[in-house]
py3Dmol code that shows the C-alpha trace and the ligand (Angstrom):
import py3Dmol

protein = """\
ATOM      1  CA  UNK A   1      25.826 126.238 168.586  1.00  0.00           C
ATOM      2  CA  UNK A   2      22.406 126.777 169.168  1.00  0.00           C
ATOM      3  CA  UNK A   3      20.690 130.384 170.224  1.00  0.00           C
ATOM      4  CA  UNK A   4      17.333 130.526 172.134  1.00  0.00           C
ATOM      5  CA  UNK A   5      15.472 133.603 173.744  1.00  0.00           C
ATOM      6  CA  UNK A   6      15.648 133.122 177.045  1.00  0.00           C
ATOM      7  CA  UNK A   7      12.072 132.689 177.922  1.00  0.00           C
ATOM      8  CA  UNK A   8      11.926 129.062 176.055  1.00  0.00           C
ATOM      9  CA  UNK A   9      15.247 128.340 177.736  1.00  0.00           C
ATOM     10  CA  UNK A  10      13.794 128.575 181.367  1.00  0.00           C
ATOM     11  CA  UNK A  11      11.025 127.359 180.291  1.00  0.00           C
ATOM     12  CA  UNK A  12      12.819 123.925 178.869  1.00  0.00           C
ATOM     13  CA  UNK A  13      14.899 123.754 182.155  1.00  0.00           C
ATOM     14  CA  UNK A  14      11.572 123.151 183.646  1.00  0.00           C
ATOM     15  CA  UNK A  15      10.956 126.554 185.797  1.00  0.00           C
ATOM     16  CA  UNK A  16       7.219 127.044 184.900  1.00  0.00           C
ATOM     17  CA  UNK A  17       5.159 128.253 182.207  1.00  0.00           C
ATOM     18  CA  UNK A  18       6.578 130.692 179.653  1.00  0.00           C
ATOM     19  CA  UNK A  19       4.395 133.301 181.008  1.00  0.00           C
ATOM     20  CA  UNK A  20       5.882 132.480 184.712  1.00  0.00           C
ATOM     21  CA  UNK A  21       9.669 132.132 183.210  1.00  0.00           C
ATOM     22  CA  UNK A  22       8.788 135.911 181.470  1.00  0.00           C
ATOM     23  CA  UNK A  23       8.082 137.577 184.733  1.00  0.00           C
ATOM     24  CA  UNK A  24      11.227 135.925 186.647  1.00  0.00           C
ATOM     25  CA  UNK A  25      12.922 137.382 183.550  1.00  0.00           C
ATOM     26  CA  UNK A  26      11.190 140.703 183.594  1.00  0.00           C
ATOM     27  CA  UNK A  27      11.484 141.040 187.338  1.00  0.00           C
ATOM     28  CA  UNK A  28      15.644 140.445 187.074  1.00  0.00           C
ATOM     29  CA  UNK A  29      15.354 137.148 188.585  1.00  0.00           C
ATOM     30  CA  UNK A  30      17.905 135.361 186.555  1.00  0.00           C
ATOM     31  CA  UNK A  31      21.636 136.277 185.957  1.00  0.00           C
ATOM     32  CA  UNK A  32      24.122 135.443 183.813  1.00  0.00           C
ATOM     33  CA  UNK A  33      27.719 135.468 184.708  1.00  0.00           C
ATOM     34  CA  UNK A  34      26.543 138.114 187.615  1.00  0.00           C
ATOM     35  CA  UNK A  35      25.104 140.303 185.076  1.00  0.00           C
ATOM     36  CA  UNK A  36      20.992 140.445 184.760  1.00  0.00           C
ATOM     37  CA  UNK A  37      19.217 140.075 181.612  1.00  0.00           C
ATOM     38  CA  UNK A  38      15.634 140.807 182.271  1.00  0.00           C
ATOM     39  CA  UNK A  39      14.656 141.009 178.320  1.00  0.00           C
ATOM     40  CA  UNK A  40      13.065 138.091 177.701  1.00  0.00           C
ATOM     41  CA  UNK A  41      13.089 138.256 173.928  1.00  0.00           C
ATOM     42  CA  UNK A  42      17.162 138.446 173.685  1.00  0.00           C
ATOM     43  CA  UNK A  43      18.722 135.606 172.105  1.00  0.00           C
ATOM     44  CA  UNK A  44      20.919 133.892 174.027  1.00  0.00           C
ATOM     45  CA  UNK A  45      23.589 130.851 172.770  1.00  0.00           C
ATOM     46  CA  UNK A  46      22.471 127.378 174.633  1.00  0.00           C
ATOM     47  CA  UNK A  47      26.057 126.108 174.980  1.00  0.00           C
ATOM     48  CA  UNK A  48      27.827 126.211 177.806  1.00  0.00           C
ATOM     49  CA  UNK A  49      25.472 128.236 179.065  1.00  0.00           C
ATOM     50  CA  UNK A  50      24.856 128.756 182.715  1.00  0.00           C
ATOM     51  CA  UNK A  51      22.208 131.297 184.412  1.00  0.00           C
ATOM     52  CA  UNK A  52      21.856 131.650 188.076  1.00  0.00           C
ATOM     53  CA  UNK A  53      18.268 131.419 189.573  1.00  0.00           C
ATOM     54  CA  UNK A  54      17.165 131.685 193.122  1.00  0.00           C
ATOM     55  CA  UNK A  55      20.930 131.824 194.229  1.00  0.00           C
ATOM     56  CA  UNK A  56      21.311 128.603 192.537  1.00  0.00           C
ATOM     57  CA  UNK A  57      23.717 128.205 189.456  1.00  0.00           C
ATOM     58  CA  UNK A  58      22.125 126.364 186.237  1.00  0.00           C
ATOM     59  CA  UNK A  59      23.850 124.547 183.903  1.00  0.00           C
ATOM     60  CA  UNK A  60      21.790 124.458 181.078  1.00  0.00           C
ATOM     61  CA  UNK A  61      20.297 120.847 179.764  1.00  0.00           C
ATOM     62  CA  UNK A  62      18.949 119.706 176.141  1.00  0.00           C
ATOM     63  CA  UNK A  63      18.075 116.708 178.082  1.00  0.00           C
ATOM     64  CA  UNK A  64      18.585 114.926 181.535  1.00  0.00           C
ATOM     65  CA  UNK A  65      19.618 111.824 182.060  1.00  0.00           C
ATOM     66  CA  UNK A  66      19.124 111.063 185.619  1.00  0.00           C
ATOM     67  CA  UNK A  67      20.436 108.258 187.862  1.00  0.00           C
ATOM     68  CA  UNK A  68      17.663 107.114 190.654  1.00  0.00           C
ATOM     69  CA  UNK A  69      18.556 105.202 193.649  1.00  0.00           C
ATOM     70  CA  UNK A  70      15.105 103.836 194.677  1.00  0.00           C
ATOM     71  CA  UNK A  71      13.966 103.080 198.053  1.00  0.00           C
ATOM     72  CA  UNK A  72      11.624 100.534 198.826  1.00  0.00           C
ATOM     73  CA  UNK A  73       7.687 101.755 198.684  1.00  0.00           C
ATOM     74  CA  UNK A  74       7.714 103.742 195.923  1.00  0.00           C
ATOM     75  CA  UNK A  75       6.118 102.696 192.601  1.00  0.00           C
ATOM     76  CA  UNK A  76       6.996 103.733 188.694  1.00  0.00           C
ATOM     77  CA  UNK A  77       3.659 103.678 187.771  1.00  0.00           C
ATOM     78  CA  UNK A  78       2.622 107.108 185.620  1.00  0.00           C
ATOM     79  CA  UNK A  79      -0.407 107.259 188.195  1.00  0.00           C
ATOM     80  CA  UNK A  80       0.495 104.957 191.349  1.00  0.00           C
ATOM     81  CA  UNK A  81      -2.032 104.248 193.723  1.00  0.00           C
ATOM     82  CA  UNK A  82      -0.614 102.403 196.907  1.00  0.00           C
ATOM     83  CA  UNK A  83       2.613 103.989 197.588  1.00  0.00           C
ATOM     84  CA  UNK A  84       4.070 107.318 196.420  1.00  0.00           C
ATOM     85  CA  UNK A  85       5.825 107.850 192.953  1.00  0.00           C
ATOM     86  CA  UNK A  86       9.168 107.829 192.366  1.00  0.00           C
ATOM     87  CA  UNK A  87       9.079 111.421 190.494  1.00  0.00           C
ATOM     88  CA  UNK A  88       8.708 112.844 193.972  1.00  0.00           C
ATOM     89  CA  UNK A  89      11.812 112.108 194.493  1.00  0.00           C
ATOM     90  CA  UNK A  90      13.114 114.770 191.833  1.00  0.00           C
ATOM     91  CA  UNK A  91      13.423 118.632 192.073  1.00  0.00           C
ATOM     92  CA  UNK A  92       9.807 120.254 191.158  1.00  0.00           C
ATOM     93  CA  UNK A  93      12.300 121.432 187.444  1.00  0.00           C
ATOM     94  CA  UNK A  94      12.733 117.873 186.831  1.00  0.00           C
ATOM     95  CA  UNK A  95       8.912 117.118 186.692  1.00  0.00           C
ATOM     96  CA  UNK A  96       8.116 119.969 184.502  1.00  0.00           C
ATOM     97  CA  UNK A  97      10.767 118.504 182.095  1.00  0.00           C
ATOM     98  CA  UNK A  98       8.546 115.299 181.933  1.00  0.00           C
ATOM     99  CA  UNK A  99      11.423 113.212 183.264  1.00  0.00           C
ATOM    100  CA  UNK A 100       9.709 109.472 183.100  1.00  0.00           C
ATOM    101  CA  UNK A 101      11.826 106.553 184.213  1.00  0.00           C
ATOM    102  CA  UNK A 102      13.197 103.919 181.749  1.00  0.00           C
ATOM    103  CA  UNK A 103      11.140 100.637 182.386  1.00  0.00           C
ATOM    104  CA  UNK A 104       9.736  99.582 185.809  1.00  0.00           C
ATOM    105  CA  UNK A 105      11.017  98.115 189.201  1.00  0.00           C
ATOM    106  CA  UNK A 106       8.399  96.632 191.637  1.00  0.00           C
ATOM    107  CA  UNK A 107       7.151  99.379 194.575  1.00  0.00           C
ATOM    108  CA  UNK A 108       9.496  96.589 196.879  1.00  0.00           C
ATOM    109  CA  UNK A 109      12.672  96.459 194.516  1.00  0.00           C
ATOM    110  CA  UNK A 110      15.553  98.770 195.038  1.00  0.00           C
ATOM    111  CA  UNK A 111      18.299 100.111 193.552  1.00  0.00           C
ATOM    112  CA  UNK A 112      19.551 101.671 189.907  1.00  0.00           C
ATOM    113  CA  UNK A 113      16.459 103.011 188.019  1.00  0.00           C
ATOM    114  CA  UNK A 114      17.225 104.899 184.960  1.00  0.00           C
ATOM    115  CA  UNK A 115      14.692 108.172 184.379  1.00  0.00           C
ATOM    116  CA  UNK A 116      14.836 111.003 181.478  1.00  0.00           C
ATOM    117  CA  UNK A 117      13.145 113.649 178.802  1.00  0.00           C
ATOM    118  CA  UNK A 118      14.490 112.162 176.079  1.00  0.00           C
ATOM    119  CA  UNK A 119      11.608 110.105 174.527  1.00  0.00           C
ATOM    120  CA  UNK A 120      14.732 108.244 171.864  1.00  0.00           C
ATOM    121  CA  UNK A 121      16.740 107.772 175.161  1.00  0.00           C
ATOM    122  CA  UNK A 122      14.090 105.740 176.818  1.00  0.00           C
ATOM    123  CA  UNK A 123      12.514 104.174 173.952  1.00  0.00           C
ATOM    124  CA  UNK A 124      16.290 102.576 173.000  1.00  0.00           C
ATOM    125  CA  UNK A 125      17.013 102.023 176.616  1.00  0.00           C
ATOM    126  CA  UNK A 126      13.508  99.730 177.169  1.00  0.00           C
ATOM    127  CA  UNK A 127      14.029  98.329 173.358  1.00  0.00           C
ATOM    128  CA  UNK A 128      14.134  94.620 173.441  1.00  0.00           C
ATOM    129  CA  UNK A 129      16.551  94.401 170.764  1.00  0.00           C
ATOM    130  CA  UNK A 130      19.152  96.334 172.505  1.00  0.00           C
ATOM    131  CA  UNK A 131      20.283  93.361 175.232  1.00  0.00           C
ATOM    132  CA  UNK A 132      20.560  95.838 178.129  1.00  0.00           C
ATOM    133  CA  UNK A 133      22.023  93.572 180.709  1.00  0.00           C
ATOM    134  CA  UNK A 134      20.295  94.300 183.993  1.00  0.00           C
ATOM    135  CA  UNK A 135      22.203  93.077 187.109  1.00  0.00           C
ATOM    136  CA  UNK A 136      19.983  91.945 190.144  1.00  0.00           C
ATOM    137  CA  UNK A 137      21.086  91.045 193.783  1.00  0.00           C
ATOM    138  CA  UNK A 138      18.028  88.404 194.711  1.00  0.00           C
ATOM    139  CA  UNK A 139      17.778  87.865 198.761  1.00  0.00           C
ATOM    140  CA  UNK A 140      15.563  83.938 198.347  1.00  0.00           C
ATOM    141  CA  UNK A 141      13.522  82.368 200.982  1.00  0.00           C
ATOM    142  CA  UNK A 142      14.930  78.977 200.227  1.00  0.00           C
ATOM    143  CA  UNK A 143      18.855  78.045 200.053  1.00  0.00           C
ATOM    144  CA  UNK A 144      20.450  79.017 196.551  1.00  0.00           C
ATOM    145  CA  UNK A 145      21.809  75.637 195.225  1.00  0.00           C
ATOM    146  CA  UNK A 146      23.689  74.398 192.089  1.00  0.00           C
ATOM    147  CA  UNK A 147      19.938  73.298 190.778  1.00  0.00           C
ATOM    148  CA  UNK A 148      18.270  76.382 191.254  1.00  0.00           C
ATOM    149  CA  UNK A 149      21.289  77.882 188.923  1.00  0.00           C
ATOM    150  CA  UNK A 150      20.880  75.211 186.523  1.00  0.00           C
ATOM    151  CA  UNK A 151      17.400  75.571 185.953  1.00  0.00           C
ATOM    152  CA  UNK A 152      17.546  79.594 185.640  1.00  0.00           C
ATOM    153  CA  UNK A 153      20.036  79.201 183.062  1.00  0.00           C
ATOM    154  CA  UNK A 154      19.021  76.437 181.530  1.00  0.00           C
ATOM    155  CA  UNK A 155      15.566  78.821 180.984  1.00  0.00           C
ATOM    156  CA  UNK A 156      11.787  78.579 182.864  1.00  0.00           C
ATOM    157  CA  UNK A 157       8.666  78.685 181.552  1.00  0.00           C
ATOM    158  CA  UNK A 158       6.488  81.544 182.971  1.00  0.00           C
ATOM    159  CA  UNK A 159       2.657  81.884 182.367  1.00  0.00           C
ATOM    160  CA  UNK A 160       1.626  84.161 179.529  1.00  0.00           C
ATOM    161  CA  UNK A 161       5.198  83.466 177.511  1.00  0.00           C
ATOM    162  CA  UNK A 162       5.756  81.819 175.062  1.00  0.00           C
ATOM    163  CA  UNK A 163       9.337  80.307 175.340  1.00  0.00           C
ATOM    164  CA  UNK A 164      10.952  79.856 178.675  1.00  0.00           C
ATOM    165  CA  UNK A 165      13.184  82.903 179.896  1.00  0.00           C
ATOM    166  CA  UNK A 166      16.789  82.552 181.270  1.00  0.00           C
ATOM    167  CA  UNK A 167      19.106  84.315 183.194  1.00  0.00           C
ATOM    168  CA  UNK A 168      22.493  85.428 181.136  1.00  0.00           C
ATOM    169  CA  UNK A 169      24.400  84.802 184.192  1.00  0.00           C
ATOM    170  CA  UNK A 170      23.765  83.701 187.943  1.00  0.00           C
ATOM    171  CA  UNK A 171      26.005  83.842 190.747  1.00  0.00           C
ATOM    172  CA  UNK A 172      25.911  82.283 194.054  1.00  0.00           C
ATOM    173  CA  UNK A 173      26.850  85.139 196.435  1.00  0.00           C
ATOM    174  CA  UNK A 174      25.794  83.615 199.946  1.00  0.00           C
ATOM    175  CA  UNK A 175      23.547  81.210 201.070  1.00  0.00           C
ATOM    176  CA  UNK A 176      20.399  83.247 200.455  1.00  0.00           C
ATOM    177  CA  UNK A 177      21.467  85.448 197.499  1.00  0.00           C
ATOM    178  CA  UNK A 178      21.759  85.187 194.128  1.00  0.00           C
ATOM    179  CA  UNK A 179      23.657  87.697 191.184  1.00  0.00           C
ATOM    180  CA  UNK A 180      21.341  87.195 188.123  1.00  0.00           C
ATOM    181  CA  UNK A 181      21.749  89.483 185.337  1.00  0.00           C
ATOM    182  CA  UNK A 182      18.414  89.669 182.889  1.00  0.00           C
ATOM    183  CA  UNK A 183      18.737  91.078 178.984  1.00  0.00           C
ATOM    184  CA  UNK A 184      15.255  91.081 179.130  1.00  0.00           C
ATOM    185  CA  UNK A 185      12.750  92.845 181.311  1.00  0.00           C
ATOM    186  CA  UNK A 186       9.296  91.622 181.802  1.00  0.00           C
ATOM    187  CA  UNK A 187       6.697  92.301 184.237  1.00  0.00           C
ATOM    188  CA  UNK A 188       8.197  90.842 187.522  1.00  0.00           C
ATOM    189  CA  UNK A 189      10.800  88.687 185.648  1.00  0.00           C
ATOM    190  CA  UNK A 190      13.150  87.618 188.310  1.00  0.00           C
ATOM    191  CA  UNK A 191      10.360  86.941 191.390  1.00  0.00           C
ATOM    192  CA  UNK A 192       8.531  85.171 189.000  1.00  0.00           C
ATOM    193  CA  UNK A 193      11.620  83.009 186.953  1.00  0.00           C
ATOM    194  CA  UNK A 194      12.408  82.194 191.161  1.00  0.00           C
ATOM    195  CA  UNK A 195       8.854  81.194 191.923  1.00  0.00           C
ATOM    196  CA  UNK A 196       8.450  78.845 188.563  1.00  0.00           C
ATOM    197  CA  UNK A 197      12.349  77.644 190.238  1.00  0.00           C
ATOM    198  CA  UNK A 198      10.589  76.524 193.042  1.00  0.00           C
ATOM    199  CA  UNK A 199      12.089  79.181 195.124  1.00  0.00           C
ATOM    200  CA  UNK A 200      10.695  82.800 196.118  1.00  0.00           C
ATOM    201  CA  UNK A 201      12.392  86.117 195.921  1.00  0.00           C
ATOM    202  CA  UNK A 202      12.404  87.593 199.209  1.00  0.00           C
ATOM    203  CA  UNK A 203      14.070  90.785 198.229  1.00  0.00           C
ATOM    204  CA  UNK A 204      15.544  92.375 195.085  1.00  0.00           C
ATOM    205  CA  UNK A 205      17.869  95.326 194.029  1.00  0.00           C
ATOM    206  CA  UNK A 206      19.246  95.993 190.969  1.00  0.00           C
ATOM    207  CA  UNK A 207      22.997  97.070 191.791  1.00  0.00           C
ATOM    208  CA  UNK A 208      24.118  98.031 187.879  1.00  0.00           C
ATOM    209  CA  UNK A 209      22.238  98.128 184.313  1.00  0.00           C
ATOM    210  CA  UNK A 210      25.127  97.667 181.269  1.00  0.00           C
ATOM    211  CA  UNK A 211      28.412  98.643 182.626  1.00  0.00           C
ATOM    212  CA  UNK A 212      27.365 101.351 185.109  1.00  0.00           C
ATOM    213  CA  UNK A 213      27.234 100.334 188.344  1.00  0.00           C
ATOM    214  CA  UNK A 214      24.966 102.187 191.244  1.00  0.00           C
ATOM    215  CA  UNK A 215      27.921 101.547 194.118  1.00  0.00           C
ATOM    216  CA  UNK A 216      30.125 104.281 191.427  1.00  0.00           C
ATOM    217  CA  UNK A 217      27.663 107.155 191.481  1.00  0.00           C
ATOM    218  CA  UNK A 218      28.002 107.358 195.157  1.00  0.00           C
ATOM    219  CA  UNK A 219      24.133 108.223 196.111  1.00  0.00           C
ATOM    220  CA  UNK A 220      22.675 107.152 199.362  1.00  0.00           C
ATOM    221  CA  UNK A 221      19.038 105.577 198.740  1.00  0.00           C
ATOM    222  CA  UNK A 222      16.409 108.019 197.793  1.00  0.00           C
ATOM    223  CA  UNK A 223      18.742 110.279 195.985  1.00  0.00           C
ATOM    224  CA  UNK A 224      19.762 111.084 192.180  1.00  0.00           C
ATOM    225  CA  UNK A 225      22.646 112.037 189.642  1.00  0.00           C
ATOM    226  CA  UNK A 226      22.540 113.283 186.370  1.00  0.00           C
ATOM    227  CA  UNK A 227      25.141 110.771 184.427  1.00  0.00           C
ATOM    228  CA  UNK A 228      27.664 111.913 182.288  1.00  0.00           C
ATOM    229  CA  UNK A 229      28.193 111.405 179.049  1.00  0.00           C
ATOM    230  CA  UNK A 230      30.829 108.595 179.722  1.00  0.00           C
ATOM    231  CA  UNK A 231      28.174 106.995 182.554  1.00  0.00           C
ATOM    232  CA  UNK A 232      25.844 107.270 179.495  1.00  0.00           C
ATOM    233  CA  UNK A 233      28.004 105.140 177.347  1.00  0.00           C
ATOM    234  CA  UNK A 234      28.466 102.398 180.184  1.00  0.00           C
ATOM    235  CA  UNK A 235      24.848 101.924 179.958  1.00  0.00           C
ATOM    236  CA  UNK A 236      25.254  99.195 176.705  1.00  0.00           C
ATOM    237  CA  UNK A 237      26.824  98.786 173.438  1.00  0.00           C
ATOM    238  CA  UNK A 238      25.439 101.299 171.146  1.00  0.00           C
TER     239      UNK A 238
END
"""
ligand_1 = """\
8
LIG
N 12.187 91.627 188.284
C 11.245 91.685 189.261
O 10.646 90.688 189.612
N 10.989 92.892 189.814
C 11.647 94.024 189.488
O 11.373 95.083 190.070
C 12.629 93.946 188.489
C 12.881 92.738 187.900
"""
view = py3Dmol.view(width=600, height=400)
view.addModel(protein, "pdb")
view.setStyle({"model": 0}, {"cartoon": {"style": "trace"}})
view.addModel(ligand_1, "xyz")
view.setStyle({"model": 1}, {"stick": {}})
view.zoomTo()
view.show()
């Protein structure tokens, strides 16, 4: 049980400065089980609590963790430059929060991209240590054959590291595409382990990170989820 005056709870759900969140307070703005409470001093407990702003119910959040289906052409960067950024994607509330995704996919990959305000969240997601299998569905320019598995597995050497890197698993799923789950996530890892195969990724999407896979949340690209606390716990072994 935790209380909070109500200015620093709109505030944390990402509606504006507390100066902004006072006057939508002041001015009756926000509700609470149809009832207003326009004192923005009152204590109010965080649990379970949901407010109603602009017509739109609010389920209060300590922290989000958010489920991105990204399109093609956007980048991760902090500050991209060629293409837009995958935060406007997300309600204006979310960016307030400082939602920042989990590690990067390429401006050309799709698929599952992880993104939350919860600086230990992200940190222990991106942590080498913690073997976060990342499953990726590689479209290649040349045939996938029994070699090219071989070698993946067997480990490449890419510039700039210092042992070779292979795949934990690869799977032959048609003629031009390849299943290969990475524990590890460096820049461009699986276009570049391809290349230094002698073949070239054409086009990539990650389809599942851990246990949770994107196909289960049911988003259409371009959209987002918040996950659940058992989607959370799909993510890897603790
Ligand atoms: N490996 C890549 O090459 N690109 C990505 O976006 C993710 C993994």
């Amino acid at each position: 049980m935790s209380k909070l005056s109500f200015d620093r709870i709109l505030q944390s759900q990402g509606y504006g400065t507390r100066k902004y969140c006072r006057s939508l307070i002041e001015d009756g703005e926000v509700t609470i089980n149809g009832v207003v409470h326009d004192n923005y001093k009152e204590l109010i407990e965080t649990d379970g609590l949901v407010f109603n702003l602009f017509d739109e119910d609010v389920v209060y959040r300590e922290h989000v963790y958010i489920a991105l289906f990204k399109p093609q052409n956007y980048e991760c960067s902090r500050k991209p430059s060629h293409h837009p950024g995958v935060l406007t994607l997300l309600p204006e509330e979310l960016t307030w929060r400082d939602v920042q995704p989990v590690g990067r996919l390429d401006h050309d990959t799709t698929g599952m991209l992880l993104m939350s305000d919860d600086g230990a969240f992200i940190h222990a997601q991106s942590s080498p240590k913690r073997h976060v299998p990342k499953i990726y569905q590689a479209t290649t320019a040349e045939p996938v054959t029994d070699e090219l598995i071989a070698q993946l597995l067997a480990g490449v050497q890419l510039h700039d590291e210092p042992a070779p890197l292979a795949a934990q698993t690869c799977i032959k799923r048609g003629e031009h595409q390849l299943e290969i789950v990475l524990e590890q996530g460096k820049y461009h890892q699986v276009k570049r382990m391809l290349a230094a195969a002698g073949n070239h990724c054409s086009a990539l999407h990650r389809s599942a990170i851990g246990g949770l896979e994107l196909a289960s949340l049911e988003i259409e690209e371009g959209d987002w989820c918040y996950l659940t606390a058992e989607q959370l716990a799909l993510l890897a072994p603790a």
